[in-house]
N, C-alpha and C positions, 0 to 999 in steps of 0.2 A: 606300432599303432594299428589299433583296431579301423581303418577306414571307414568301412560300410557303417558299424555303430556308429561311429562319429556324424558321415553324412546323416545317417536315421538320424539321432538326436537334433542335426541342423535342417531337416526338411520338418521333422516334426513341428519346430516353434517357427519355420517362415511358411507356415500355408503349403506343404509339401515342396515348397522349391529350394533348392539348392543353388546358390549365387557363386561365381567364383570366386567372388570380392570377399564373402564371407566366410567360404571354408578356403580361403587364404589366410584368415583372421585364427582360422583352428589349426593354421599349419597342412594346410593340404594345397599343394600347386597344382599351375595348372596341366602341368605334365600328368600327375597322379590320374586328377578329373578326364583326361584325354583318356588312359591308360583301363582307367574302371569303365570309361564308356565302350573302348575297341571289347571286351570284354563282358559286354554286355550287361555290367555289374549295377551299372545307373546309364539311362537315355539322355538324349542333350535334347532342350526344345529349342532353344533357340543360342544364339554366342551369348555366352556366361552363365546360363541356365541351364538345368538339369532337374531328373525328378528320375524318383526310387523306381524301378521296373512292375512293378504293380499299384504304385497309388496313380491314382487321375489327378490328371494335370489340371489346376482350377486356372481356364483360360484366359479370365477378368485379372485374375491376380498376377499372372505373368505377364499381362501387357501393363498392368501399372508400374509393375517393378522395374520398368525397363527405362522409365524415364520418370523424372518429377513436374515436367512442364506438360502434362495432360491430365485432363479429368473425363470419366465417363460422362456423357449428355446424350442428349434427344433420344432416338429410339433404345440405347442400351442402360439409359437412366429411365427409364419409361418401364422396362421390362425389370429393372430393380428394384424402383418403387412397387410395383405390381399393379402398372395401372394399363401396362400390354398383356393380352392376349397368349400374344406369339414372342419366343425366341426369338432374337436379330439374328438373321444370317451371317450379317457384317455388323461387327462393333462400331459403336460411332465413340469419339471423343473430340475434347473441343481441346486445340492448344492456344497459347497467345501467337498471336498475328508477330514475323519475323524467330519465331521460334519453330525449325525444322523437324519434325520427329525421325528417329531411324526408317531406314526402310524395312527392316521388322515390322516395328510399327504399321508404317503406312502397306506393309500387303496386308494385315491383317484388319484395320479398321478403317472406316472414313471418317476423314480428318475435316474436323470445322476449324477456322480461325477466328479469332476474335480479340480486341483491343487488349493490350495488358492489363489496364485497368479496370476493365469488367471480367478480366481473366477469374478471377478470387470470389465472385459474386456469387451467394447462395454455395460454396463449396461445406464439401459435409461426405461421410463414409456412411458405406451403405454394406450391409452383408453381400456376400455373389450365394448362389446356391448352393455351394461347396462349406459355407459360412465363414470366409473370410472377407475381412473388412477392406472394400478399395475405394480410391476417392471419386465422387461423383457429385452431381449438381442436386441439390435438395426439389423438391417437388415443381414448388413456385418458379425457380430459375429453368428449371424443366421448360414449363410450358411456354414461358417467353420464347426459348428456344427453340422450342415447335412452331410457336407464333412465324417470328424469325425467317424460318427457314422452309416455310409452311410448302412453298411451290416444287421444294427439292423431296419433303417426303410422301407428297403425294396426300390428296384432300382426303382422303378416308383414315390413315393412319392419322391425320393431323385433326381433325374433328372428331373421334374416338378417343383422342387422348383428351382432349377441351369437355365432352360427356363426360368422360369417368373424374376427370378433377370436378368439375362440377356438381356431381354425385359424392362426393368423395369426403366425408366427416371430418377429415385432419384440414380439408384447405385452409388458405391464409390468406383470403382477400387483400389485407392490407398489404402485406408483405408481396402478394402479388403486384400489383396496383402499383407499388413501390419499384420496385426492379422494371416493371414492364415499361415506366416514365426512363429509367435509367438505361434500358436497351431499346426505346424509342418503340415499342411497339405497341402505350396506350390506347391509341387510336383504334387499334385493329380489334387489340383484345376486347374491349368496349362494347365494339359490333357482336362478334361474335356472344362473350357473356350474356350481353342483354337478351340473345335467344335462347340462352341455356337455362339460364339461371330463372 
């Protein structure tokens, strides 16, 4: 068996990543995957992951792939919608409340929690810059969550992002308006809009 082909053809169709789960599915263990990495033949990014010695590793999309109970929010849905400026240093994602991420995970992003049930709210995929699709919170669930959390990211970052939605030709007042009643932040948004808008 041709390895390296096989891996190419399995990094090709997941976003350049290579899963062990998967090329377990092609007949590749995970001795082999050990074996090709001592070898230099493919990199490990993180446990179970890997990626070919010259493609870039699309950052957004290995940390989705590492769990199903997180979605990108606040400043790195911010920065996917295109409504940030700047890069996040630190990815943010939001998980449900009682649900633990890896600590993979957690060095790499800061973690929001939030109810189960507004867990699902506003969820929707979003390209990363690399163009692969990872799940994040749609515009509107966005800013609630800026609203939200407004004292942790800091009044500039959080009213920059309240302008540019405001400016912003896709917004969805109702569907805002809607969700902000359901994560209890009407009130605020209110305030704030009424100076924007």
């Amino acid at each position: 068996m041709d390895y390296i082909a096989e891996l190419t053809a399995i990094a090709k169709e997941h976003g350049g990543i290579i899963e062990t789960k998967i090329a377990a599915q092609y007949g590749i263990s995970k001795a082999m995957l050990y074996k090709l990495c001592k070898e230099d033949k493919i990199h490990r990014i993180v446990k179970g992951q890997y990626i070919l010695p010259d493609d870039m590793e699309d950052e957004l999309l290995s940390i989705s792939k590492r769990s199903t109970q997180i979605i990108f929010s606040h400043e790195t849905a911010l920065f996917l919608h295109g409504i940030s400026d700047r890069t996040p240093f630190e990815h943010t994602i939001t998980a449900p409340s009682g649900c633990i991420p890896s600590a993979a995970i957690k060095a790499e992003c800061k973690v929001y929690y939030i109810k189960p049930e507004l867990f699902d709210l506003g969820k929707t995929e979003l390209k990363t810059p690399a163009g692969n699709l990872v799940p994040c919170y749609d515009l509107e669930r966005t800013i609630c969550d800026v609203i939200r959390s407004r004292n942790k990211l800091g009044i500039e970052t959080f009213l920059a992002a309240l302008k540019l939605y405001a400016a912003n030709s896709k917004k969805d007042l109702n569907k805002l308006n809607s969700y902000a009643k359901k994560m209890r932040v009407a009130n605020v948004l209110r305030q704030y809009l009424e100076v924007l808008l």
